[in-house]
N, C-alpha and C positions, 0 to 999 in steps of 0.2 A: 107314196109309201104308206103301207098301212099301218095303223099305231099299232102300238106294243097293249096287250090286254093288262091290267093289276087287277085281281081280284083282294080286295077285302075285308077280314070277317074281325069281327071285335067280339071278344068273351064278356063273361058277367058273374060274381060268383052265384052258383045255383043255390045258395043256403040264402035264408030269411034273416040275413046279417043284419045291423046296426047301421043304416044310413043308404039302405040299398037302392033307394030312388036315386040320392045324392049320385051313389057311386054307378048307377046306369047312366045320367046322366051327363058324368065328368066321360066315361066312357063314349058317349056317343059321341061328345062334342069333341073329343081327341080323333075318333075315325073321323068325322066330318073335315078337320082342319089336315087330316094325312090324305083325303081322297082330296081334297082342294089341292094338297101340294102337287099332287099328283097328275090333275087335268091340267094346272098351268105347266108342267113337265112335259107337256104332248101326249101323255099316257089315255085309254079308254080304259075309265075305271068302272070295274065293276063290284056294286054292293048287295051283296046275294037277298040279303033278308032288310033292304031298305032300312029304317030308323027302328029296327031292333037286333036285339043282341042275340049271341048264341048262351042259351043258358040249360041246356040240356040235349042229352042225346039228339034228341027227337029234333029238335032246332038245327044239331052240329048235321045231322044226316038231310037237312032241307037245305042248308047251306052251301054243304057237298054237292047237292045235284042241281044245282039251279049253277054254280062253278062248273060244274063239267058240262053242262049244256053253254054255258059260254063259250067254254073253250078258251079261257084265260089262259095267260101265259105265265107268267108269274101270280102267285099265293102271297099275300102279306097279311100276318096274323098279328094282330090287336091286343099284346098283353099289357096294355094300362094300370090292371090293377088284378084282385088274385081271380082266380077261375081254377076249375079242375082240369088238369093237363092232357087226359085221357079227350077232353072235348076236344082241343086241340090236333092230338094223336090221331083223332077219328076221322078228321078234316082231311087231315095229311096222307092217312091212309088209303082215302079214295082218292083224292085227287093230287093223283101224280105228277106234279107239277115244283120248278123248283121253289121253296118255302122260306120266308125271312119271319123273324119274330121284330118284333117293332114294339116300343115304349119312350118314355121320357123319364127321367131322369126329376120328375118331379119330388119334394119330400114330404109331401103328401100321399102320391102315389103307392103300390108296391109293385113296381115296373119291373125293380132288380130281381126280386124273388121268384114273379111269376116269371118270365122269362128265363130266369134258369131251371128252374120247374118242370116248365113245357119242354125248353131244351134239352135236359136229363133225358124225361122220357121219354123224347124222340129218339136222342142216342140208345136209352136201351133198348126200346122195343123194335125200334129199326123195319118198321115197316115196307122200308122202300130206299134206294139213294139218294129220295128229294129230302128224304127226315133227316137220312144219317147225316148231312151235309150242309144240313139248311144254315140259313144265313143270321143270324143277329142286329139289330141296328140301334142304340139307343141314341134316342133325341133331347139334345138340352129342352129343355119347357118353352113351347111356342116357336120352336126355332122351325129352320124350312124342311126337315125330314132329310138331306144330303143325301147322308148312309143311302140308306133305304130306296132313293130315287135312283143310285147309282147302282146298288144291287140290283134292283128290279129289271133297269135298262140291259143292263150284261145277262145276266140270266132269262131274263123275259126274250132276247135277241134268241138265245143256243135254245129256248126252247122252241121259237116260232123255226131256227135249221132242224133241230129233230122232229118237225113235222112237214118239213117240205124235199123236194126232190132238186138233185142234178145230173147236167144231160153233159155226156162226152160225147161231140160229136166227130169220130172217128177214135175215136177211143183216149188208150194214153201208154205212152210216152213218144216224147218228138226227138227226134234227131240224138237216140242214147242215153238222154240224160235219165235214167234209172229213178232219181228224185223227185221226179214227177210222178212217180207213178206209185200206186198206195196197195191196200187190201178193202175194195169195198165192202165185202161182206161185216171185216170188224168195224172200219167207221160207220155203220147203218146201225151199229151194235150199241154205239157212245155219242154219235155226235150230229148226223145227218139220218132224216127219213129214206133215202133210194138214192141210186146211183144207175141212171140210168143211161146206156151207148144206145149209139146210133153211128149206122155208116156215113161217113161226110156226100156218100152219092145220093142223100135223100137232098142234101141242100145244093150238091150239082146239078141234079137232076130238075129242083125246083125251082132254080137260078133259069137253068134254060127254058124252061117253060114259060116264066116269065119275058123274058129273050125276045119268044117267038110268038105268044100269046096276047099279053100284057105292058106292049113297050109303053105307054103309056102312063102307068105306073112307074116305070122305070126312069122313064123320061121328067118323071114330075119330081124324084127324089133327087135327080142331078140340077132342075132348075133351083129347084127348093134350097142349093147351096149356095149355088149361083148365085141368087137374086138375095139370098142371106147374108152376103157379103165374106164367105167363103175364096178365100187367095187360090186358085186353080191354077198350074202351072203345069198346063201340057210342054212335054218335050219330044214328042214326036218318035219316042220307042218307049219307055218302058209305062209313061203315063199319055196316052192316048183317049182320047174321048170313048172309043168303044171298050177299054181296059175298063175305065170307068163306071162304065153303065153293066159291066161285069158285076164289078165291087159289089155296086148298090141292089142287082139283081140278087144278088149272094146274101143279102142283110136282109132285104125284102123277103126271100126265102126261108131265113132262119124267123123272121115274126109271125110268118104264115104258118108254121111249124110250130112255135111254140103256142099259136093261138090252136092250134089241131090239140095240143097236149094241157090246154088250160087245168082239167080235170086231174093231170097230175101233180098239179102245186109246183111246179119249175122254179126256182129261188133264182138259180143259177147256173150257166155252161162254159164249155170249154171247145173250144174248136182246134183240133190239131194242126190245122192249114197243111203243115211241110209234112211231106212235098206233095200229096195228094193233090189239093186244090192247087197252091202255088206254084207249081211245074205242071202236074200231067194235067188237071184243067185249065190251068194256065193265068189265072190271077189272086193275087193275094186275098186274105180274108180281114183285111187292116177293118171293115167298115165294121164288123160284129162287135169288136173289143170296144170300136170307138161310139158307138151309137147304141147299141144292146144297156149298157146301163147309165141310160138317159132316158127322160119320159119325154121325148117328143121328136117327130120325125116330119116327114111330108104329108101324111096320111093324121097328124095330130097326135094327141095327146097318145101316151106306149108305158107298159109297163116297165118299171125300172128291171131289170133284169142282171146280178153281176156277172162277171166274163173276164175270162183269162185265156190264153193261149197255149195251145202247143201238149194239151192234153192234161196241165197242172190239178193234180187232184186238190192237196193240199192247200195249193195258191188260192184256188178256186174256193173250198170252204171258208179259208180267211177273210177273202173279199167278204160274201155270202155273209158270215157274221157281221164284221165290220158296217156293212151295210144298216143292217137291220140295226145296227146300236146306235150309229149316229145319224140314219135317218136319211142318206146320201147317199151316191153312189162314193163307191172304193175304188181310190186309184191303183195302181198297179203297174208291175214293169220289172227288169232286168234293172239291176245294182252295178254302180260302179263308183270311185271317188273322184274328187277332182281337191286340188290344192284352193282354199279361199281364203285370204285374209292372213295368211302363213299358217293356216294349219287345214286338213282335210275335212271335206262335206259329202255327203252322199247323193248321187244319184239315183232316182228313179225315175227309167225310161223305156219303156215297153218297145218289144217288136214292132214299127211302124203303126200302132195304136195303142191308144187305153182310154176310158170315158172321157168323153168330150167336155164335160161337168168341169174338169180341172185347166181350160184354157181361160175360163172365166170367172170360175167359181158362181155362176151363173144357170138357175135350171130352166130357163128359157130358150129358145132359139134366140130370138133377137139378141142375146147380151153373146151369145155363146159364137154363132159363126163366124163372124170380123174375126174372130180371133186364132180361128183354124187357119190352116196352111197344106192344101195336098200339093203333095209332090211326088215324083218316082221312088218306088220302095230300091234300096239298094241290095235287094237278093229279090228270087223268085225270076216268074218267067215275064209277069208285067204284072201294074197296078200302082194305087198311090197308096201312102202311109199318111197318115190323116195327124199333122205338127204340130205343136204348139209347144209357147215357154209359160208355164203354168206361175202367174204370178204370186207375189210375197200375201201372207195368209194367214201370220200366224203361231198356232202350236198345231203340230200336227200326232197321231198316234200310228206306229210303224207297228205291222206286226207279221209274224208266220207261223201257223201249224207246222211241225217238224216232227224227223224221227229217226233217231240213233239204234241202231240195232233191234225194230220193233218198241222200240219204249219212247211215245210220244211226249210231245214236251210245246212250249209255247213262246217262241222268242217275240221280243216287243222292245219297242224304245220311243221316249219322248222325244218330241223335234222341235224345232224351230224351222219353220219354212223360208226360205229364199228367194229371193226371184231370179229365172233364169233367163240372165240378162244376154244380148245378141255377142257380146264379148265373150261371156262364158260359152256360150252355142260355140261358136268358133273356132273354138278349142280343141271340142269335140272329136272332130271329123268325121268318124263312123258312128251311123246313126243321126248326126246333125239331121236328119228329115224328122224324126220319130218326135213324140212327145216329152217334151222332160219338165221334171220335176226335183227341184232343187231343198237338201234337208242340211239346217244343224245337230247334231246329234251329240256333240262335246266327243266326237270318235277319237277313240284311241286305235288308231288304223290295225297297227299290229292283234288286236287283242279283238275287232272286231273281225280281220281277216280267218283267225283260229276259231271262230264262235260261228260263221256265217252258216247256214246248212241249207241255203239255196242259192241262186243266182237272181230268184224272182222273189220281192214282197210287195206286201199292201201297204194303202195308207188312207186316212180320212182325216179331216180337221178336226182340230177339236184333244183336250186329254179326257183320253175314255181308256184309259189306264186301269182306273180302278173298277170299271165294266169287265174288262178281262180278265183281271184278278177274281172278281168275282167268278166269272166264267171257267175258268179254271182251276178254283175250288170247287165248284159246283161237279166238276169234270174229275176230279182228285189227281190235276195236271201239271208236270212242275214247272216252273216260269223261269225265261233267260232272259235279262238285263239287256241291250246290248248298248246302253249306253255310257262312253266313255269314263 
């Protein structure tokens, strides 16, 4: 996963004040301990003008262009102490990127004033929707920057999706469901770089090639489970060794594709499967959802890549953020409850796959394949669903892009993760093959039943709560609770 860029820039006041050494150097020593915060956060920080300050035009516009040749992702501006607001404004103004102000809370300082200063004049002069919106964070004196590390993450995340691309391959919507299916043109407008289709015949067509060309290949990705210690469970119709080498011909296909497409920045796809591949080519597409966002395969180390099914625009974008925030891949799936403990928990369990990441919480192969389980997918014409009971983990962050009559919105919920123990599987019975994943979420079933606005959501470890909220300011997006 690539890190998240921070850019940044610390002011100065440009006047021949009373102590102006002093006060450069309390200044410097504040970005110093905020770009420290920052490298131990995983963040690649960038400091445009090294161990000096912005103390005029001429500076604020060297600092601008040494940021945009970055290509940071997130802006954090340095009001420590006073500066002119316009230096700031100047910053912001070229480089379109989302903007937090940052201070301490020192009584030495004037953090409070600058910072609302710069703030002001962001909001009047409004250069742009990173100014009008930007972000705030005061820090108590020495403390670890939170605010700030947490904004950056959420916003730093939607701005690395508004510069990257997704591929639908075979377009969207699957089997009716209407909700899956969006307005590319307005999300490319707010929230994602490109939206790009493709016929699912580019990856039949590449599948069979492989087939007849490259069994070899094909054959190294079915030992590479095998001998990974992958549970295989031929049953002599719907999962068959040559069903199999379908599958994996189909995954093989899709990495080969997206390495053709490297140059368009690919984040994340979506595979319609039904019934294209799964009937009229004849085996599921469980291997993409379940290996696509994982770095490693037979062939070694792969870009994590997120993935959804069945054409999910929406699904797909949330993964795609979520991703990039906490650093992981995003699991995903089809919702359902189950009674635990005398009151209800959620489920999330994908069509016959979702990242393999979540049967171990492991990004290796070795921790991760013991832990799979293929078996016959129970629909389609053959193939296996790629299993697992994703174990106890945790807190986890639940969330979905949504949309009620054109006016988008962002539902999310903290969890408490579960294990989903062979007793609860049991239970099941449709779907007991697929992947699950078991949430607390303090649900008030009824209240969560009236709020739901998919059938599919995401999830990742971890509360990155206030990365979304972030995100969703930044989006001027309005947020739904859905917990209990």
């Amino acid at each position: 996963m690539n890190k998240i860029k921070a850019g940044i820039v610390s002011f100065t006041d440009p006047r021949s004040v009373k102590g102006i050494k002093q006060i450069d150097k309390y200044n410097l020593d504040c970005q110093n301990r905020l770009a420290e915060a920052f490298r131990q956060q995983g963040f690649e920080v960038i400091t445009p003008l090294g161990k000096d300050l912005v103390r005029s035009r001429a500076s604020s516009q060297q600092a601008a262009a040494a940021l945009l040749a970055a290509d940071v992702d997130a802006l954090l501006l340095g009001c420590w102490k006073w500066t002119d607001p316009m230096l700031a404004v100047d910053i912001v103004r070229q480089v379109v990127r989302p903007a937090c102000l940052v201070g301490e809370s020192d009584p030495s300082s004037t953090a409070l004033g600058c910072m609302a200063a710069v703030g002001a004049a962001l909001w009047e002069i409004a250069p742009n929707a990173c100014a009008l919106r930007h972000g705030r964070a005061m820090n108590a004196p020495g403390g670890n920057f939170d605010i700030a590390v947490r904004w950056a993450r959420g916003t730093g995340a939607l701005s690395r999706l508004r510069r990257s691309a997704l591929l639908l391959w075979g377009g969207s919507y699957c089997l009716k469901m209407a909700h899956l299916d969006d307005d590319p043109s307005r999300l490319k407008s707010f929230i994602v770089g490109d939206i790009l289709v493709e016929d699912q015949l580019v990856l039949a067509q590449g599948a069979d090639a492989l087939l007849a060309k490259a069994k070899k290949r094909v054959d190294a990705f079915v030992k590479w489970l095998e001998k990974g210690g992958a549970g295989i469970r031929y049953d002599g119709g719907m999962l068959t060794p040559d069903s199999l080498r379908r599958q994996a011909a189909l995954y093989l296909a899709a990495r080969d594709r997206l390495a053709e497409l490297e140059g368009e920045g690919v984040a994340g796809v979506s595979v319609k499967c039904q019934p294209a591949l799964s009937e009229q080519w004849g085996a599921t597409a469980c291997m993409l959802p379940a290996f696509l966002p994982f770095g490693e395969d037979s062939e070694g180390a792969r870009p994590i890549v997120a993935a959804t099914c069945e054409g999910d625009i929406k699904g797909l974008i949330t993964s795609a953020l979520l991703q990039n925030i906490a650093g992981v891949p995003a699991g995903f799936g089809d919702i359902r409850a189950i009674d635990l403990q005398g009151r209800p928990h959620l489920i999330i369990s994908n069509c016959g796959a979702a990242s393999v990441y979540y049967a171990a919480l492991k990004s290796n192969a070795a921790g991760t394949l013991p832990a799979l389980t293929l078996q016959g997918q129970c629909q389609g014409a053959s193939g296996a669903a790629v299993g697992y009971a994703t174990p106890a983990f945790g807190c986890a962050t639940i969330a979905r892009l949504v949309r009620r009559q054109g006016r988008y919105a962002m539902q999310y919920a903290f969890a408490d993760s579960r294990a989903a123990s062979p007793e609860l599987i049991a239970r099941l019975g449709w779907g007991d093959s697929w992947p699950i994943s078991v949430f607390d979420i303090n649900m008030d079933l009824q209240r969560f039943t009236v709020s739901a606005a998919s059938n599919h959501y995401s999830f990742v470890p971890g509360d990155f709560v206030q990365e979304l909220l972030s995100v969703c300011a930044e989006l001027d997006l309005p947020v739904e609770c859905l917990n209990g």
